[in-house]
Structures are given as structure tokens and as C-alpha cells.
N, C-alpha and C positions, 0 to 999 in steps of 0.2 A: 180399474186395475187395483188401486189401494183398498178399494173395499172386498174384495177378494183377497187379497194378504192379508187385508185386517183379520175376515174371516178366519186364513190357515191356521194365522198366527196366535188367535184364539185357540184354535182346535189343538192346536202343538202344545199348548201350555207356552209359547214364547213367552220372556218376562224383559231379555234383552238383547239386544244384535250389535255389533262391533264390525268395524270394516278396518283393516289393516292395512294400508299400504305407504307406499316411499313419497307421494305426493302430500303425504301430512308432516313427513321428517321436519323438524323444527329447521329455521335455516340459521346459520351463524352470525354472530353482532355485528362482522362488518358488510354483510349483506344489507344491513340497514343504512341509507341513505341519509348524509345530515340533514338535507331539505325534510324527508319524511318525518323523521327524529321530531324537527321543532313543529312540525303541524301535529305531532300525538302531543306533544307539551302544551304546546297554547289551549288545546282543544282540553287537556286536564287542570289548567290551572284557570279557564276560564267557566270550571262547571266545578263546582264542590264535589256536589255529590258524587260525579261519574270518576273523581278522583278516589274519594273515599268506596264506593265498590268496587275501584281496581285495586283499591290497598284490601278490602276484604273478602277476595275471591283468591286469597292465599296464592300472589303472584311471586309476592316478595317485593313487590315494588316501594319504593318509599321517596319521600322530602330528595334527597340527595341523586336520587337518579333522574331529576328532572332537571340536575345544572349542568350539566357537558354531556356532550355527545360521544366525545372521545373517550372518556370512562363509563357512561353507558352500554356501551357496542362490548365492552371486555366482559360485563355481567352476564354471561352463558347462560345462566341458570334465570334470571329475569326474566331475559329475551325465549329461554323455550317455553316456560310458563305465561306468557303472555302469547306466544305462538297458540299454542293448546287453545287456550282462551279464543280464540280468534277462529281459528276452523273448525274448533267444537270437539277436541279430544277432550276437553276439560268440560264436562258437564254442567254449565250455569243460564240459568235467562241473562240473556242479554238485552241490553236495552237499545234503543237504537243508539244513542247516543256513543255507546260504547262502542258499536258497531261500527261506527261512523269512525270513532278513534283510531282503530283498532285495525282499520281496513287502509286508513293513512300511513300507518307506520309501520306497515307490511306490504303498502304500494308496492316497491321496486323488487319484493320478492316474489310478490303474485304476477307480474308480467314475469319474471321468468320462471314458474310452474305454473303459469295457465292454462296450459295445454294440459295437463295430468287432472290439477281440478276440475277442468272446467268438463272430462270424461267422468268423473266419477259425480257431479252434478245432479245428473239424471236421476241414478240410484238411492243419492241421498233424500231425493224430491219424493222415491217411488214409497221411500220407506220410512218419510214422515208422520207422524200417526199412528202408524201399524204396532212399533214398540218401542220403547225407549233407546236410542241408537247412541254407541260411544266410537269416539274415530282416534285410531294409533296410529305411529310412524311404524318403521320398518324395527327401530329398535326397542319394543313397546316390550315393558314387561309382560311374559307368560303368564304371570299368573294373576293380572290384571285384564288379560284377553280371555283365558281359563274362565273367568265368571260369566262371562254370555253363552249362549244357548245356541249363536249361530253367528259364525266367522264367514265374513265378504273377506278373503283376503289373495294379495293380488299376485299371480302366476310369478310374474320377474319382479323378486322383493329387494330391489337397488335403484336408487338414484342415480346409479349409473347408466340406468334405459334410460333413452329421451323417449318423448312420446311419439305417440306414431305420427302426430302430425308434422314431425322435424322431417320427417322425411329423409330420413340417415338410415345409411347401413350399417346395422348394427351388429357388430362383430358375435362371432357364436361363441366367443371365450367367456365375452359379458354375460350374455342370454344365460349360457349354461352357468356362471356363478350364481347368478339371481336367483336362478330355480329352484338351484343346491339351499340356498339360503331358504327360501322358501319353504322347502321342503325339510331341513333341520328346524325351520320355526314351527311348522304342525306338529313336530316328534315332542319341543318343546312344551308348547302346550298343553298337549297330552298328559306331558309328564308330571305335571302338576296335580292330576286328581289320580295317576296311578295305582297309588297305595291306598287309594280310597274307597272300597267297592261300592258306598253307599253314592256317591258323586259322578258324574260321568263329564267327559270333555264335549268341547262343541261339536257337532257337526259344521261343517264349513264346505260355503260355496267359492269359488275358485274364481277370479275376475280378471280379467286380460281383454288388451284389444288386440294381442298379437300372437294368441293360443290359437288353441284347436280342441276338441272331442279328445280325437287322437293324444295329444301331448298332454290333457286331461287327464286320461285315463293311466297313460303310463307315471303320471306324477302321483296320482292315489296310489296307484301299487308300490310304489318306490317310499309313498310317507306309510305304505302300511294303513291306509284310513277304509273303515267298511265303505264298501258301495251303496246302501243304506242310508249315509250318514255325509254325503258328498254330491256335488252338483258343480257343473260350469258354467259360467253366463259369459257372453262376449261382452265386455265393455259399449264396444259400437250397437250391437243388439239396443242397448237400454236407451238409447238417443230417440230410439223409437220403439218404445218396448212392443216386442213383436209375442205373437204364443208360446213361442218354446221358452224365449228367457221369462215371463212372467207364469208358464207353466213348472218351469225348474225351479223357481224361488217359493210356489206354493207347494213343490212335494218335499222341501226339505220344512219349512214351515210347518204343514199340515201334519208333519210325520215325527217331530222333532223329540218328544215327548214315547211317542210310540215305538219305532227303530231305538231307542237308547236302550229298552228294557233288556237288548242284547249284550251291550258291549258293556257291564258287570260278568256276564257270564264268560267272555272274551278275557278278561282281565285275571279274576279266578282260575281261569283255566291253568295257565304253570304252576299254583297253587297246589291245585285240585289233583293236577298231576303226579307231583313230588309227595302227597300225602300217599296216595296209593301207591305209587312205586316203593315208598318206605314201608307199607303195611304189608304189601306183599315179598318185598326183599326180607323181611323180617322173617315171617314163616317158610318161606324157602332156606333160610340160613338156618332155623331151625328143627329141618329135617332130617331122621335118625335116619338109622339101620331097620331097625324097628317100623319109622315107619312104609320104609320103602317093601321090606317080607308082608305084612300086612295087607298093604296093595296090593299087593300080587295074590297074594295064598288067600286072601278074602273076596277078591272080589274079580282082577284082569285076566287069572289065569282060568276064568269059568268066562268071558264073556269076549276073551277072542281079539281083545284091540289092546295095540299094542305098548307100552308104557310110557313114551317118551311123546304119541298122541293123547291121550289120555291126559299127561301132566300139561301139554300145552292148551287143551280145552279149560281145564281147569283152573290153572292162570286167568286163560284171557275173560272166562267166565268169572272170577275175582275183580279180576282190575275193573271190566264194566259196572261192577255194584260197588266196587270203592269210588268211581267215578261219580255213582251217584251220590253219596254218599255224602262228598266231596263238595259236590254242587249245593246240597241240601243244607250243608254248614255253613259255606263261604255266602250263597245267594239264595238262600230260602223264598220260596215261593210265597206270596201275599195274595189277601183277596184285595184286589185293588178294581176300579172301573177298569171296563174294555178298553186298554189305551187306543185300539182303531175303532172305536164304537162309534166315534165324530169323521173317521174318516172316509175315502171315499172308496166305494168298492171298486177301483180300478187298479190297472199295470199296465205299466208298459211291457213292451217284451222280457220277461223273467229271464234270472242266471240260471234256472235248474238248480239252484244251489238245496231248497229244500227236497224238491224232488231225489236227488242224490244221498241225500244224508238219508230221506226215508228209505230208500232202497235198500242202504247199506242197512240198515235195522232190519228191514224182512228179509231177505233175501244174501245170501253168504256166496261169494267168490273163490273161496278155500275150498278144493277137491278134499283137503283130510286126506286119510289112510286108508286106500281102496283094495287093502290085500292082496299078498303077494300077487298078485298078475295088475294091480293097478285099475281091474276092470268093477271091484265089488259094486254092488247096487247100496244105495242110502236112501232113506225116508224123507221125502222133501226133496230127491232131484228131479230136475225139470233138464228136457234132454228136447233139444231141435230136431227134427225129423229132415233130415239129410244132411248133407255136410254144410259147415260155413261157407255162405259167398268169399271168391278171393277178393272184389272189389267191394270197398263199403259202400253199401246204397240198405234201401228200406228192404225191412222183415216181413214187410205187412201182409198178413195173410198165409202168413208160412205155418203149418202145423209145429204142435209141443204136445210133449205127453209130461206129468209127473209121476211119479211114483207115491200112491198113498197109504202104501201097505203101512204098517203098524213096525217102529224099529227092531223091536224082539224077534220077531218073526225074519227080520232083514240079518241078524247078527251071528257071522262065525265062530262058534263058541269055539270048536274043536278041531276046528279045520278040513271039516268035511263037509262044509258047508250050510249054509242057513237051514234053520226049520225047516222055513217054508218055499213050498217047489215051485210056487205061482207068485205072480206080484200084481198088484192091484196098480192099475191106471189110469187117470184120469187125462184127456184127449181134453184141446184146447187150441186155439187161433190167436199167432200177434196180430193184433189191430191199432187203428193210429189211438193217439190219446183224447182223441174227443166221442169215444166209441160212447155210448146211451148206454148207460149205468145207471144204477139205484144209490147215485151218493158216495161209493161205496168201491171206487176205483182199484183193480189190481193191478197197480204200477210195476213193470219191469224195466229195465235198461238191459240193451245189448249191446257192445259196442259203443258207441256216442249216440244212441238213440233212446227216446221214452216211448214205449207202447202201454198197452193195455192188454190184458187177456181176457179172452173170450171165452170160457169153461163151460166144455159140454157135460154137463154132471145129470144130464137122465141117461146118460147110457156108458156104464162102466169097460171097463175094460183087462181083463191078463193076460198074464204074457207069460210061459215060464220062465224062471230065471235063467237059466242055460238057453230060452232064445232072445233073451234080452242080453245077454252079455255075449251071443253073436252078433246080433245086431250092432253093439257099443265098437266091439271091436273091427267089423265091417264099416265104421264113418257110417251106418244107417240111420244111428242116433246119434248128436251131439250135445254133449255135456255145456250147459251156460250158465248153471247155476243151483243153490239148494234152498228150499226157502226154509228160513228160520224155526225154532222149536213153535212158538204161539202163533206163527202165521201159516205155519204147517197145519196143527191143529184146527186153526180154524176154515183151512180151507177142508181140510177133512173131515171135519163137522158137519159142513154145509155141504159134502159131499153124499155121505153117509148117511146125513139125514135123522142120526139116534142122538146127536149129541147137542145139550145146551148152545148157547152164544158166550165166544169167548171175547172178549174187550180187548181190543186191539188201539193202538196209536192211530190214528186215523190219516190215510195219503193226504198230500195237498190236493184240494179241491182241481178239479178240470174241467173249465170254462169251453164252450164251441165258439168258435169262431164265426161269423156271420158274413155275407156278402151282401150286395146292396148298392142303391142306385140314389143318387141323388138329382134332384128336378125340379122342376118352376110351371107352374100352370101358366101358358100363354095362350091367348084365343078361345081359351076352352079348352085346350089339348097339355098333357101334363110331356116337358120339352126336360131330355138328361141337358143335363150343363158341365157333365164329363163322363167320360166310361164307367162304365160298372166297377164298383172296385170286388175285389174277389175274397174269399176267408184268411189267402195265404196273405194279404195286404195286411195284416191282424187290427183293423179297425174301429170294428165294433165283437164285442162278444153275447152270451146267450148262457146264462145262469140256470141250466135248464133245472125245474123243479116240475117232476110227472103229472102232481100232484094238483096243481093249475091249468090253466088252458092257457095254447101258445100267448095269445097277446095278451096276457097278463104275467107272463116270464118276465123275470127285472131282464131287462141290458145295463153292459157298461159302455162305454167308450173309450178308445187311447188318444192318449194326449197327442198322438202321431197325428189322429186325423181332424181331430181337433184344430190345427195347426193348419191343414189343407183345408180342412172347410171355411176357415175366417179368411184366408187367401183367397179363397173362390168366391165367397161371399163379396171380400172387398174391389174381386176386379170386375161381377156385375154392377157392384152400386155406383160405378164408374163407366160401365161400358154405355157410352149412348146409342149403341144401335139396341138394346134391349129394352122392352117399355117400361114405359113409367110406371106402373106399377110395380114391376119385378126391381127397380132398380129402389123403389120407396121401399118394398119389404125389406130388400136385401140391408139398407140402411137402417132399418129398425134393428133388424138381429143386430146388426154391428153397437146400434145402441145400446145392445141387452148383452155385454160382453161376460158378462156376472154370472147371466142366468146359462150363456151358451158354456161354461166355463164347469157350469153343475151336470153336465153330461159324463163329467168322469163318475156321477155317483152310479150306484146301481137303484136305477129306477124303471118303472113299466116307461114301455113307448109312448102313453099318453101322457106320463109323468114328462118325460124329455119335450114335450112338443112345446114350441113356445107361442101363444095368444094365437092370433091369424096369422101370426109371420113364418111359421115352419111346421109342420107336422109332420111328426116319427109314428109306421108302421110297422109293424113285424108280420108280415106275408107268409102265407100257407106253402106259397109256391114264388121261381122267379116271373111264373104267365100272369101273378094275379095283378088285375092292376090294383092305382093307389083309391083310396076313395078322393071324392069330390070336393073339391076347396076353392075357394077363391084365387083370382085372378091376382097373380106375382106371385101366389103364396110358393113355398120351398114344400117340397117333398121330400122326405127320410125313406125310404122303402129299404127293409131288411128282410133277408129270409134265410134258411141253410144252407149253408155249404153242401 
């Protein structure tokens, strides 16, 4: 397990980690017992030296705090600095001897937080090693926590929760101030490299043994923290760290370095904003008389669109290049290493989040100005071939046509309508998004859905325009979208077939999904050891590359099943009605947790398979069978959806 964080934590550029929580809170002088008191004394004035490193480990402690106990216990500022010292928020080697002190005179406060420490124990065991680790109270300065790379910090951040071992019902007034506090300390922290573009704040993992997913999730949206840049681990998890919690600690690890190159861009944004809004407010404030006659008599009253579309194209077609603009000052782009070059080609199930943002790039939602009847035809619409479903469900396989005619030819100069009497169309299929593509994916969204299009471009298609705009107006066609000026272009390029390649922003890549059976050779005979899981299970994927032959296509795997497969693994190498051989492999892989752990990368199925203990196929068909392996060994069989 540690040697796989160590790994991430490599790969993230980790440098330091910090765990936050109320179990560290320094406790007050008269929590110190005078029994305990005179064992930390004897135990300093009987050892020189361990006296002189508690004086030079800048406790504050000195001569005069070693005579009374009673003036002792009122020194605040002592007693939390030697606290620190003692569970390791104060970063020193300790000697044992110290330790030994140091554990005396905090006796009667560690039985009453033993229960909180002795939960976060695990973690600190897990994360030995891996990076240099500092531990805060609840009240830890921001901008002391602000320097690590990656915040453990804990859901309910009050000592007023007892641990879950108290067994108390814990009032919701409490829970919900904790959280509140919690959730003002992320905003805190943050706030500290705000003004900084060159800096970025930690990612932070979330620790609770009385969370959830759920109450996770609504606590990231409430601090405002990218999903990216955020993770939950259950406290009780790590008692026996199970796949998901040591799969959660290496994706914020492995990613730590890579996910930040975002949140500069995040931070600049109201920047970026406010400069363009003033570059543009500026030349709108400085529009005459002059130049509004111009407009017109030069150019709008010969090309039929109307002035008040016109000036909003024109805007929003400014503010996107001041935007860039914008970007390009505040966070200019570097040639730096592949921040994921180390990392692993996997996902869990994605937010659509870049798929969306690409959309909006190619593809426009804005009908614009469709001349007085609202019906006009435009260069780039894509129009559904019957009416929208009234229930949402899939598209898939529904025909589209677009319009590829040429805009001049589309535009009412005079209002007597376009040039041209015909429109050029191009005829097309939604299909799902894992459709067999050259790389080179035509992403659409319709409603809450991703497809892909399937463009019939050897056989064109017209329409006149007077029976395209019966059609529009009979629901025969439905309007869903316009694709963009460069995406227009290029599909009209590759339509037409006369024109160069135009350089486009490229979709997010789309992965197929695989199905696949898991198995154990017993007797001779290859035996499932659970049902087939299916594409829609999203367990394993297929990087298809044409260019190769199927079993040399990388796969990846999700940490989902990752998760079910050490499960399954761990309840053969236990089950004794299954042989001794299947139950000795099955405790091999378990010994290879490292190696079954590198199945997130994207590697061929020979790459994934591990020694005689497991081997991964990627099958032609689901009749093929596996090939032939020894006796326990595991079977991976994958093939297409």
C-alpha cells in the first residue's frame, strides 16, 4: 500500500501533506495532572540532555517551569508547544527518550482523546514515508496548512464531536457547526495563495468516520473546491485500508501536480473578465453617430441582417478574443513536462464537464435572427428529422441533416430572399459516443445526452429553400443546433472534398467500453467466479487505435472494479471449498497489490496480466474462449460491447 503512494506521490510532485484535525487541538494546563506533571520532571532533570532539547526545540520551556505544577498548568503557551511536540504538529526527531517524557505528561489527556487518535493512527502509519507529513489542530493557521500540497482534513472540525466510539447521539446543531467550520477553513486556506497566480492552494482529502459520498459531495460544492482537486476517505476505511480508500489517496497524489495547472486559470478568471468587460465597455461608450450611418450605408443595409444582431455578434465575438487575451497575460502558457505524462490513463466515470465546454466551442445554441417569419435557413444548422421526443430517453439512430451551403448564397440582402434557390445538405445519424471513429469524434449534445455523428458525405443532398422552410415549419425538421464558423468549415471541407484541413481544437478522446468475464481454471476447465460484467458496468475500457491489431489495443481499467476484483479475489483465497491451487493464486495476486493497483495504467492485456497468477485477454468475440493456463490460474477475458 505505502509503496504505491510513495509511487503517486512521486508522480504528483508531492513535497508535503498535512492532516488537520480537532484530535490534535492542544489541551489546556489544567488538563495536566500533577502526578503526570512530576513524572515529565523527574524524567528531565534526570537526563541533561533530553532537557536541553526540550529547551532547544523552541518550546519555551525553561529552569522555572520545572518547580510547581501549579504555575506550570497557567503557562498556555508551554503546555501547546510541548503538545505540538508530542503528536507531531511541530516537526522535530524525537528521541525516544523524549517520547517517553512527553507521553507522561500528556497521559491523562490521551485517555480522554484516545478514541479520535487512535482513528487517525492508521493514516498517519499509511503515510509514513511517502512525504513529509505535518499535523494541525482545528485552530492551525491557514497559511501554515496553505504550504502542503495535500490537506487530510476532518468533515466535523470541533471538539465538540466525540468520537464515534462514544457511542452518543450527536445532536445535528453540533454536526452542522463542525462542518460550517470546516468548510469556512477550506475558503481560508484557499485564501491565502488567492492573489497569487503563480501559487495554488492544496487539494484536500476529506476524513470522517461519520461522513458519507453524499455529504462529501455537498460539502465540496458549498467550499467551492474543484472536483479534481478533492477526495473522501472514511476514517474506519483506513483501520483496514480497503481499495477505494487507498485508490482515493493515490488519485489526488498521482494528480496533485497535474489537476492544479487548472485552478490559475480559475483564479484569473474575474480578472480576465473585468479586463474585457472594460475594453469592451470602453469602445461601445465610444460609439458616434457616425459610426452607427456607416454601419448601415456601408455594409447592413446590402446584407439584409438586422443591426441590433449584428452589433451582438460582434460583442460576443470581442469579449471571446479579449478573453483570450486575458488568459494569455494573467496565465500564459509554458512549455513545461506533460503534467499526466506519469500518470495513469484511467477514469472513473467522467462529469462531461470537458465534453460540454467542447460542445459549447463547436456547436452554437443561439437560433440568432431567422427573418421576419423566424423560419430563415443559416450555414451550420443541423436540424433533427421529425419532431422532439416529448419524453427524454436516447436519440440514437435518429437521422439529421445540416445545411452546408456557403453563407452568401444563404443571406437576404433585399428581402426577397436568398440568392440561392437550392441548399446543399448533408444527411447524418445520432449514434452512442463509442461509435468507431478515426480519433477524430463529432461530439454533439442534445438535451443531457453525448452522441456522435455519423456523416453520410458520399451522397449529397438539396432541398429548395421554399421546401426546406415547409418542412421547418411543418415540425418535419427540428432545429438543435448550428455548428460553429471553423467547425462548419471543416466539416464542409471534408464534405466537398476541394478544400485543405482546417486545425481544429480537438474533442475529448472517446474510450469503448468492454465487457468481460472473469475465471479460474479448475480440473482443466476455465470456471466464471461471477457473471459476466457488461460495458454499461464501465469496468474496463478499449483505447481503440485502427492502426494495431485488436490485442495489442492498450486497455484501461476503473478503479470501480479494481475494487470488486480484490473482493473476489480475497473471498476465494479464503473460501475452502475451492482448490488449493485457485485459493494459492488467488493469495499471490493479493500479494501483488502494487502490481494489480497498475491496471489503472493503459497498457496491452499482456502488459496487465500478472506472472502465472492471472492473465488478461482481449477476445475477438464473447464464444472465444480463453487460451490455456495452468491450474488456479485467473482469467481476464474482455471483448466488445
Amino acid at each position: 500500500m505505502r509503496e504505491f503512494l510513495s509511487e503517486a506521490a512521486t508522480t504528483g510532485g508531492i513535497k508535503l501533506l498535512a492532516i488537520v484535525d480537532d484530535a490534535y487541538d492542544p489541551p489546556a494546563g489544567s488538563e495536566i495532572s500533577e502526578n503526570a506533571y512530576n513524572m515529565f520532571v523527574q524524567a528531565a532533570e534526570n537526563d541533561g540532555e533530553l532537557l536541553a532539547a526540550l529547551k532547544a526545540a523552541q518550546t519555551g520551556l525553561d529552569d522555572n517551569h520545572l518547580e510547581d505544577w501549579e504555575e506550570f498548568v497557567h503557562e498556555e503557551a508551554v503546555v501547546q508547544r510541548l503538545w505540538k511536540l508530542h503528536v507531531g504538529t511541530m516537526q522535530l526527531d524525537k528521541s525516544e527518550a523524549m517520547r517517553a517524557a512527553l507521553t507522561s505528561l500528556f497521559s491523562d489527556v490521551m485517555v480522554d482523546r484516545i478514541s479520535k487518535l487512535t482513528q487517525l493512527k492508521p493514516l498517519e502509519d499509511l503515510l509514513e514515508g511517502v512525504a513529509p507529513l505535518v499535523k494541525f489542530g482545528s485552530d492551525a493557521d491557514p497559511s501554515l496548512v496553505a504550504a502542503a500540497d495535500v490537506v487530510f482534513l476532518d468533515l466535523y472540525l470541533s471538539s465538540d464531536v466525540p468520537s464515534i466510539d462514544d457511542n452518543n447521539m450527536i445532536p445535528k446543531s453540533v454536526l452542522d457547526r463542525a462542518r460550517e467550520r470546516a468548510i469556512s477553513y477550506v475558503g481560508q486556506v484557499r485564501a491565502v495563495t488567492e492573489d497569487n497566480l503563480e501559487k495554488v492552494a492544496p487539494a484536500f482529502i476529506l476524513i470522517s468516520s461519520l461522513g458519507s459520498q453524499q455529504k462529501a459531495s455537498s460539502f465540496r460544492q458549498r467550499a467551492g473546491q474543484m472536483a479534481s482537486r478533492f477526495r473522501f476517505v472514511s476514517k474506519l476505511s483506513l483501520q483496514k485500508p480497503d481499495a477505494e480508500a487507498i485508490l482515493s489517496i493515490g488519485d489526488i497524489f498521482r494528480t496533485a501536480a497535474a489537476c492544479a495547472i487548472v485552478e490559475p486559470i480559475q483564479k484569473a478568471w474575474k480578472r480576465v473578465l473585468d479586463d474585457a468587460h472594460g475594453w469592451l465597455n470602453e469602445r461601445l461608450l465610444n460609439l458616434d453617430i457616425s459610426d452607427f450611418g456607416r454601419l448601415h450605408h456601408m455594409r447592413l443595409n446590402t446584407e439584409g441582417q438586422p443591426f441590433e444582431d449584428y452589433v451582438r455578434e460582434l460583442v460576443a465575438g470581442a469579449l471571446a478574443e479579449r478573453i483570450v487575451v486575458g488568459f494569455s497575460n494573467y496565465v500564459p502558457a509554458k512549455k513545461r513536462i506533460d503534467p499526466f505524462g506519469k500518470s495513469f490513463g484511467y477514469f472513473e466515470p467522467p462529469s462531461n464537464a470537458f465534453a460540454e465546454l467542447y460542445s459549447a466551442n463547436r456547436m452554437s445554441s443561439d437560433r440568432g435572427y431567422r427573418g421576419p417569419t423566424g423560419y430563415d435557413v443559416m450555414s451550420g444548422d443541423i436540424y433533427l428529422v421529425g419532431a422532439m421526443p416529448q419524453r427524454k430517453g436516447s436519440l440514437t439512430g435518429k437521422s439529421l441533416v445540416a445545411v452546408m451551403s456557403p453563407a452568401c448564397d444563404l443571406i437576404d440582402r433585399r428581402g426577397d430572399g436568398p440568392s440561392a434557390k437550392s441548399v446543399l445538405l448533408l444527411s447524418g445519424a445520432l449514434q452512442p459516443s463509442t461509435l468507431k471513429h478515426d480519433r477524430d469524434p463529432q461530439i454533439m449534445v442534445v438535451g443531457d445526452r453525448f452522441y456522435e455523428v455519423a456523416w453520410d458525405k458520399k451522397y449529397p443532398q438539396a432541398l429548395t429553400v421554399a421546401d426546406l422552410r415547409r418542412k421547418i415549419v411543418a415540425k418535419e425538421l427540428t432545429w438543435i443546433g448550428r455548428l460553429k464558423s471553423d467547425h462548419f468549415l471543416a466539416v464542409q471541407a471534408d464534405f466537398l472534398s476541394d478544400l485543405g484541413r482546417i486545425g481544429l481544437i480537438k474533442a475529448p478522446m472517446i474510450f469503448e467500453n468492454l465487457s468481460g468475464a472473469i475465471r479460474v481454471r479448475e480440473n482443466g476447465i476455465h470456471v466464471d467466479v461471477r457473471k459476466p460484467f457488461k460495458g454499461s458496468d464501465r469496468f474496463a475500457f478499449l483505447m481503440a487505435e485502427k492502426t494495431k491489431p485488436l490485442a495489442t489495443q492498450p486497455l484501461i481499467f476503473s478503479g470501480e472494479f479494481i475494487q470488486e476484483f480484490m473482493a473476489l479475489v480475497t473471498d476465494i483465497s479464503q473460501d475452502g471449498t475451492r482448490l488449493p491451487a485457485s485459493r494459492e493464486k488467488a493469495n499471490g495476486i493479493l500479494q501483488r497489490m502494487n502490481v494489480v493497483f497498475k491496471m489503472l495504467e493503459n497498457r496491452t492485456a499482456a502488459a496487465h496480466s500478472i506472472q502465472t497468477y492471472m492473465q488478461v485477454e482481449l477476445l475477438t468475440s464473447k464464444t472465444q474462449a480463453p487460451a490455456t493456463s495452468v491450474e488456479g490460474m485467473f482469467s481476464l477475458s474482455l471483448w466488445q460491447s
